[in-house]
Residue frames as a rotation matrix with the C-alpha (Angstrom) as fourth column:
UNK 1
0.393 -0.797 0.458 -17.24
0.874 0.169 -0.456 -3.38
0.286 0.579 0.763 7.76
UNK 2
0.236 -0.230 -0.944 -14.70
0.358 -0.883 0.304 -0.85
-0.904 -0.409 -0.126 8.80
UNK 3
0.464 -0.248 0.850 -13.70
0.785 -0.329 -0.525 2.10
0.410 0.911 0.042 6.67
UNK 4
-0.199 -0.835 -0.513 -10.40
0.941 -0.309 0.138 3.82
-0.274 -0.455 0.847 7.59
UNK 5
0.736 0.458 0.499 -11.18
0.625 -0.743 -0.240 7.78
0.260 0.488 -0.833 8.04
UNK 6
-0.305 -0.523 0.796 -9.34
0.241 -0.851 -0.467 10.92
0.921 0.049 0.385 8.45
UNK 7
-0.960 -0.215 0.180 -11.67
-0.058 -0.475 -0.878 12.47
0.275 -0.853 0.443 10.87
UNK 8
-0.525 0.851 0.032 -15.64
0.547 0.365 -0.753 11.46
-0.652 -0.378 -0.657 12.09
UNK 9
-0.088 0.801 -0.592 -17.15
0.195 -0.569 -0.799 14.61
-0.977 -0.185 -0.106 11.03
UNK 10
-0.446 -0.329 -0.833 -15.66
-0.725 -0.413 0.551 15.23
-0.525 0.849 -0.054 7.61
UNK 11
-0.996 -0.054 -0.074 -16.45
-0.083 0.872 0.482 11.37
0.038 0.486 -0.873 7.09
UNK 12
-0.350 0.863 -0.363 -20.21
0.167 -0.324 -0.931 12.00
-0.922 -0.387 -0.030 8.62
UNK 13
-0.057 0.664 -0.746 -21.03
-0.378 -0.706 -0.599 14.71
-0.924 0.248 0.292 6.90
UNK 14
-0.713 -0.069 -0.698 -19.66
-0.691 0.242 0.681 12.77
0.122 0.968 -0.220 2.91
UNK 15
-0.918 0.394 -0.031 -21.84
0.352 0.851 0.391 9.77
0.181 0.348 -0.920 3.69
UNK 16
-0.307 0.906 -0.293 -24.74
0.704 0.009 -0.711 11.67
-0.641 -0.424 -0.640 5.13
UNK 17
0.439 0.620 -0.650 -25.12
-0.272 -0.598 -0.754 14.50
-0.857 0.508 -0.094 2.56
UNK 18
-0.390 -0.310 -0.867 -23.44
-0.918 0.060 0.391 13.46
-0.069 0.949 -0.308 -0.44
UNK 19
-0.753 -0.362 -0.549 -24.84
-0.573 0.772 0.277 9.74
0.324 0.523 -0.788 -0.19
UNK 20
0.034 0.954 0.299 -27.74
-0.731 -0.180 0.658 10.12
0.681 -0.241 0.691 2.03
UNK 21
-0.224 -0.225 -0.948 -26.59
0.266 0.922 -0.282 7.58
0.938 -0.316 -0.146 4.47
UNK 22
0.568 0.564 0.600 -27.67
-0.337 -0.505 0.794 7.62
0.751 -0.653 -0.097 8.28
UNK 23
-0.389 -0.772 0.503 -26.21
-0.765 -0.034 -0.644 7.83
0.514 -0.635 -0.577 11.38
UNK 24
0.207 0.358 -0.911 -26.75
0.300 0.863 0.407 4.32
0.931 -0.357 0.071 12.89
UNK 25
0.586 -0.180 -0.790 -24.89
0.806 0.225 0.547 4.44
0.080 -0.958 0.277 16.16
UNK 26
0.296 -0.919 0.259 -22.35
0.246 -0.189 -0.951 7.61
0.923 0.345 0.170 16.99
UNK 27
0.982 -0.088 -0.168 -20.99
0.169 0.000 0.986 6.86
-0.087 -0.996 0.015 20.76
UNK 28
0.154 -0.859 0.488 -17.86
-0.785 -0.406 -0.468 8.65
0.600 -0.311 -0.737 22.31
UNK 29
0.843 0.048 -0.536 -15.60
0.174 0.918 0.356 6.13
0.510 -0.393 0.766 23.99
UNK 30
0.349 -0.480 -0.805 -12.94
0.800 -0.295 0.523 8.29
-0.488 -0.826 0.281 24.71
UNK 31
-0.133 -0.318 -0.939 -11.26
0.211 -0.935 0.287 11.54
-0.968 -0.160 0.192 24.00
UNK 32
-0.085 -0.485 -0.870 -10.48
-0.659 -0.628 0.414 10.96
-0.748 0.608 -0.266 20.46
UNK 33
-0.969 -0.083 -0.234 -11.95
-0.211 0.768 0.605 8.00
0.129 0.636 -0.761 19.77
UNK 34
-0.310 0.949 -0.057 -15.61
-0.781 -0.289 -0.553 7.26
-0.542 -0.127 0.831 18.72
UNK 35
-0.638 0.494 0.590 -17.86
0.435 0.864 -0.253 4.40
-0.635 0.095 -0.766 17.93
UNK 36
-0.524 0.264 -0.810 -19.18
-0.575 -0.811 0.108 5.49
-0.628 0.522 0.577 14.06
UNK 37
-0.757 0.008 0.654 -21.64
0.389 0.808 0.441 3.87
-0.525 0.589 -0.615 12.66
UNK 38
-0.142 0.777 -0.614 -23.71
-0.784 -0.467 -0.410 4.99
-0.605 0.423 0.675 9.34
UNK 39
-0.533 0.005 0.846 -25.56
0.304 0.934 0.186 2.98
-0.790 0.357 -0.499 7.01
UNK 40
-0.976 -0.219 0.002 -27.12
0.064 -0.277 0.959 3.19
-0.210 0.936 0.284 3.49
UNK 41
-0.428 0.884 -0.188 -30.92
-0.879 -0.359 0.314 4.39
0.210 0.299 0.931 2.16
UNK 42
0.216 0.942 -0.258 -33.16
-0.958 0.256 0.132 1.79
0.191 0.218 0.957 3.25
UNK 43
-0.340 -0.697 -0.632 -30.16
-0.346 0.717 -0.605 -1.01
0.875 0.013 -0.484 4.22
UNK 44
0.725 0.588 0.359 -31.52
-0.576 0.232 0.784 -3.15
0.377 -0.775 0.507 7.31
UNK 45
0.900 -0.422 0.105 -28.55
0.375 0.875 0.306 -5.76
-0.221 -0.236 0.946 7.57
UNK 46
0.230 -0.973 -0.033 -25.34
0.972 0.231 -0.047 -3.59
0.053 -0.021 0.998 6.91
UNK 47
0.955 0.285 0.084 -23.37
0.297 -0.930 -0.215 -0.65
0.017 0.230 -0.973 7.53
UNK 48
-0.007 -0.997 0.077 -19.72
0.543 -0.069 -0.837 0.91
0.840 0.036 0.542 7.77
UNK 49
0.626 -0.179 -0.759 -17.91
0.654 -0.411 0.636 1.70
-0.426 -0.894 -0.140 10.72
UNK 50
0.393 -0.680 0.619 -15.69
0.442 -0.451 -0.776 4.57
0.806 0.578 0.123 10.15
UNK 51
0.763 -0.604 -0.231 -12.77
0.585 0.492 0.645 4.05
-0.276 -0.627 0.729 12.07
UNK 52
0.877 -0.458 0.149 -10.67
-0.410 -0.872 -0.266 7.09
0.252 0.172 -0.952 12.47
UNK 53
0.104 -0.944 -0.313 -6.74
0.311 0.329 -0.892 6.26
0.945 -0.005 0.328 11.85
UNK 54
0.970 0.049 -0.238 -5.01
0.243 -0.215 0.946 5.98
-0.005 -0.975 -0.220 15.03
UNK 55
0.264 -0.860 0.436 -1.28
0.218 0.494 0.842 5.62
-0.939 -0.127 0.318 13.77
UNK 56
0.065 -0.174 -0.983 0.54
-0.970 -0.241 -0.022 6.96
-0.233 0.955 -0.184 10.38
UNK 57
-0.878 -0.294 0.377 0.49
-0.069 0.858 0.508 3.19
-0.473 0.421 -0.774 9.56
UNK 58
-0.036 0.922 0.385 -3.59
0.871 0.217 -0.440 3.27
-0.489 0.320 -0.811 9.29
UNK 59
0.372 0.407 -0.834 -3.49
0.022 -0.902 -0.430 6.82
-0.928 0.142 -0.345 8.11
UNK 60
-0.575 -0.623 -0.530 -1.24
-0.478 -0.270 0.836 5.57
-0.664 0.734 -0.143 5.21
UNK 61
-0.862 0.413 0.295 -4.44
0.505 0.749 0.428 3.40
-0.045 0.518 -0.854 3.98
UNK 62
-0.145 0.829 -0.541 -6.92
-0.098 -0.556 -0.825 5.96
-0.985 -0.067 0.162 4.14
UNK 63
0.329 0.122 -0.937 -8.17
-0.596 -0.742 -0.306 6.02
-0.732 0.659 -0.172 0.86
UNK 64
-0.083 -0.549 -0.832 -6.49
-0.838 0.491 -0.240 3.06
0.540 0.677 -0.500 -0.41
UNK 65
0.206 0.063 0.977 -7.80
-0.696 0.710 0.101 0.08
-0.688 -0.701 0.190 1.51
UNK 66
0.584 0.397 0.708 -7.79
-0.013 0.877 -0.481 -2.07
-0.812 0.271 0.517 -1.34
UNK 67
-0.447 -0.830 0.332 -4.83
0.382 0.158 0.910 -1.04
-0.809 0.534 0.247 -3.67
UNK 68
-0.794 -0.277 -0.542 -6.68
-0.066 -0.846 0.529 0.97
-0.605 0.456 0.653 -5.69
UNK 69
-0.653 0.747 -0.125 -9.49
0.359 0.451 0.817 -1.54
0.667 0.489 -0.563 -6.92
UNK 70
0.042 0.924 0.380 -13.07
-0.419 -0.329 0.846 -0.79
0.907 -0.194 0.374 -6.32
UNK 71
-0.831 -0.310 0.462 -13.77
-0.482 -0.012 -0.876 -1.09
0.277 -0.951 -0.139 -2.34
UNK 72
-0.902 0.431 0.029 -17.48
0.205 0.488 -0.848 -1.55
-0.380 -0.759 -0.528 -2.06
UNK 73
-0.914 0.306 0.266 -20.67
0.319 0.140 0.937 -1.62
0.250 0.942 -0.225 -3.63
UNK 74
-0.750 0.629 -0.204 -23.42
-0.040 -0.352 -0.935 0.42
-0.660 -0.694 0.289 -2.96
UNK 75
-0.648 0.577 0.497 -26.84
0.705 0.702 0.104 -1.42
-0.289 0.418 -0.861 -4.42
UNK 76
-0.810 0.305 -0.501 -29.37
-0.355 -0.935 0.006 0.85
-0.466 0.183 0.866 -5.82
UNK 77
0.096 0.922 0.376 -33.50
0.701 0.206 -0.683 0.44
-0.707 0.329 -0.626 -7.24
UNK 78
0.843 0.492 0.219 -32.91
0.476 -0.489 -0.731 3.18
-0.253 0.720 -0.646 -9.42
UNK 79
0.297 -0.875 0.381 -29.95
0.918 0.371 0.136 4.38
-0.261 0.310 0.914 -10.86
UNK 80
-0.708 -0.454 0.540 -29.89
0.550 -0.835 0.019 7.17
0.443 0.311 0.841 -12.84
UNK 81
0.865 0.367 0.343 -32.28
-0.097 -0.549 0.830 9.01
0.493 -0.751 -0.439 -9.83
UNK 82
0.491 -0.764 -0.419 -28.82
0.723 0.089 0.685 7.82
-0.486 -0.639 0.596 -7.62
UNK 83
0.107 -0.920 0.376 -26.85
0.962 0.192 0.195 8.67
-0.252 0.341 0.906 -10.09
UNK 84
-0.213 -0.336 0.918 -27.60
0.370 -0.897 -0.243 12.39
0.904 0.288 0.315 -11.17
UNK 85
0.774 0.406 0.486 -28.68
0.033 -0.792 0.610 13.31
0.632 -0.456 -0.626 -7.42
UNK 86
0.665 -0.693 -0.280 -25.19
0.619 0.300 0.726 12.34
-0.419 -0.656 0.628 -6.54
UNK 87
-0.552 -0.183 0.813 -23.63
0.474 -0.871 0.126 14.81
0.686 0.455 0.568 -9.55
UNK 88
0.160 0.285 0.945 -25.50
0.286 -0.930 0.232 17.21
0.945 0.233 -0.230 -8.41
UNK 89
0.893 0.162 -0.420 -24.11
0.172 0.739 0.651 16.51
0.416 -0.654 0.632 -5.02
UNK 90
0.481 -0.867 -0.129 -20.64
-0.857 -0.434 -0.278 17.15
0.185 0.244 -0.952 -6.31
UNK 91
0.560 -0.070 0.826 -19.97
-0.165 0.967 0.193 13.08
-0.812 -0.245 0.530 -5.57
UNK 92
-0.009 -0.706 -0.708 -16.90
-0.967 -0.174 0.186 12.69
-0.255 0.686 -0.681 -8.28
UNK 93
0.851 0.236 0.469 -17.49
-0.204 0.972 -0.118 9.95
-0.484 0.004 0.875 -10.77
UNK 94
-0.286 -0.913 -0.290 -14.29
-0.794 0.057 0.605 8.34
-0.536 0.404 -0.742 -12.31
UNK 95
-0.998 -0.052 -0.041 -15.89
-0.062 0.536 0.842 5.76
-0.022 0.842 -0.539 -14.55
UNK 96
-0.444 0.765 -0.467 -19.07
-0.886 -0.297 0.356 6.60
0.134 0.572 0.809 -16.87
UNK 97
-0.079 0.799 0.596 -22.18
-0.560 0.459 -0.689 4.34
-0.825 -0.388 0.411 -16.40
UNK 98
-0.828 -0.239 -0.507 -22.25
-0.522 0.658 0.542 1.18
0.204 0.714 -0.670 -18.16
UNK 99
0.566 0.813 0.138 -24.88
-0.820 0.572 -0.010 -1.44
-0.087 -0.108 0.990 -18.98
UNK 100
-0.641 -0.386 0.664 -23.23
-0.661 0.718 -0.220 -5.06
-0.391 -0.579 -0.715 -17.42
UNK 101
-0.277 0.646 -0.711 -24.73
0.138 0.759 0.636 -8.39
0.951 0.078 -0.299 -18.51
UNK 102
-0.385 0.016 -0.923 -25.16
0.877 0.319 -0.360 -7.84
0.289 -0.948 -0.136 -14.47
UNK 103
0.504 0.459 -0.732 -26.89
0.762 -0.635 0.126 -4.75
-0.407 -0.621 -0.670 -14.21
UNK 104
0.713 -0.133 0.688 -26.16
0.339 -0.794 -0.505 -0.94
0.613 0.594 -0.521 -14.69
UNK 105
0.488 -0.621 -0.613 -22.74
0.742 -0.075 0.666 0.43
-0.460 -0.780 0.424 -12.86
UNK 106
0.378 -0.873 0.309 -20.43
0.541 -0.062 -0.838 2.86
0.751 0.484 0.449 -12.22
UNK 107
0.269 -0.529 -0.805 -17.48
0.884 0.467 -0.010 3.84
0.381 -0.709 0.593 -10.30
UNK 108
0.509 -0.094 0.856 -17.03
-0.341 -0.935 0.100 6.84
0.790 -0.343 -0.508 -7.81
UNK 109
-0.684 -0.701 -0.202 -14.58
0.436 -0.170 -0.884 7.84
0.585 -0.692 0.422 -5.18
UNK 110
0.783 0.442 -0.439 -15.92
0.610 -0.405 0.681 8.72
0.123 -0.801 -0.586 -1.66
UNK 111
0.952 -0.306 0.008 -13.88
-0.296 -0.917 0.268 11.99
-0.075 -0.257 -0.963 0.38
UNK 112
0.245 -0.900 0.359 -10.68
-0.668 0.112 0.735 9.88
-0.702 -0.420 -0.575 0.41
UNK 113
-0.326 -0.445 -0.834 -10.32
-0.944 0.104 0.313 8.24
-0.053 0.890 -0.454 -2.89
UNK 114
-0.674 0.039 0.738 -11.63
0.054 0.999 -0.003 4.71
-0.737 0.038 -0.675 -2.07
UNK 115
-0.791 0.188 -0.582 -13.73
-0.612 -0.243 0.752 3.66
0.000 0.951 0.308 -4.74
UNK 116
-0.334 0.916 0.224 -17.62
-0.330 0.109 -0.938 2.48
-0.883 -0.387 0.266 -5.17
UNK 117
-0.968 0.207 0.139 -19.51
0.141 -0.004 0.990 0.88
0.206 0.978 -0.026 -7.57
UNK 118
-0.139 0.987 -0.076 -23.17
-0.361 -0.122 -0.924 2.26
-0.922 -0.101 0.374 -7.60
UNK 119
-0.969 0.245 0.005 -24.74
0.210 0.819 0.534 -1.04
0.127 0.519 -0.845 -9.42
UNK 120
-0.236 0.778 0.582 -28.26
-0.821 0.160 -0.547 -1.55
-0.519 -0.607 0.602 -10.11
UNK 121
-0.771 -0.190 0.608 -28.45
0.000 0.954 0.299 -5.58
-0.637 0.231 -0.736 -10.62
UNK 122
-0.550 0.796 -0.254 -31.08
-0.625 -0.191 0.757 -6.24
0.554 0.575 0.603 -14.05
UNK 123
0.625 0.635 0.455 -33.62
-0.768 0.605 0.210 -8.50
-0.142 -0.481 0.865 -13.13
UNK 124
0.647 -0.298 -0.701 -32.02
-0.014 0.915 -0.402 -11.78
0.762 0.270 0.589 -14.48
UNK 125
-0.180 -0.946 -0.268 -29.18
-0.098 0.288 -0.952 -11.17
0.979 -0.145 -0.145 -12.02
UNK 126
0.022 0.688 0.725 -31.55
-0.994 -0.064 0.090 -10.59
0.108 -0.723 0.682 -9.14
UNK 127
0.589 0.761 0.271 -32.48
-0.770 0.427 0.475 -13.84
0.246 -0.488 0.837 -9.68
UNK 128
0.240 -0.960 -0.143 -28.74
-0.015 0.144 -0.989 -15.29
0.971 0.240 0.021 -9.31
């Protein structure tokens, strides 16, 4: 999945220290453009490209791919170990942890405002 950035490094560095993500792939293709790919703790099957705006058309969606509604969901074995080593992180939540007939959630903004739910499904939904 792409995810419209600002600039590589700025975008790098939020998923790799503020979210612990890793650098999957990062390959120069040409001056100013670059082939980013990080992925999440322990993920084997998915990651985000982050796909620096070329054009004030993509640069007007930084940050707003989705009209303001939650963007993407980032799965978790343990919550509140995610959840306060992101606080302490400085990771900015905008909606307080809830308990879900589906699990424990709540919703944070990455460096550009898009929005996340960090979920951890209960069992019963697991098995869904």
């Amino acid at each position: 999945m792409a995810l419209v950035v600002e600039e590589y490094d700025e975008a790098i560095q939020f998923y790799t220290e503020k979210l612990s993500f890793t650098v999957v792939e990062d390959t120069r293709l040409s001056d100013d453009k670059r082939w980013v790919r990080v992925s999440p703790p322990g993920a084997t099957e998915s990651c985000l490209l982050l796909a620096k705006a070329a054009n004030e058309d993509e640069r007007s969606r930084i940050g707003n791919q989705t009209g303001g509604r939650v963007f993407l969901f980032l799965f978790t074995d343990d919550f509140w170990r995610d959840y306060h080593r992101m606080q302490e992180k400085g990771v900015q939540f905008v909606r307080e942890p809830v308990e879900e007939a589906y699990g424990t959630v709540a919703v944070f903004a990455d460096l550009y405002g898009n929005l996340w739910d960090l979920l951890q499904p209960n069992d019963d939904s697991k098995a869904n």
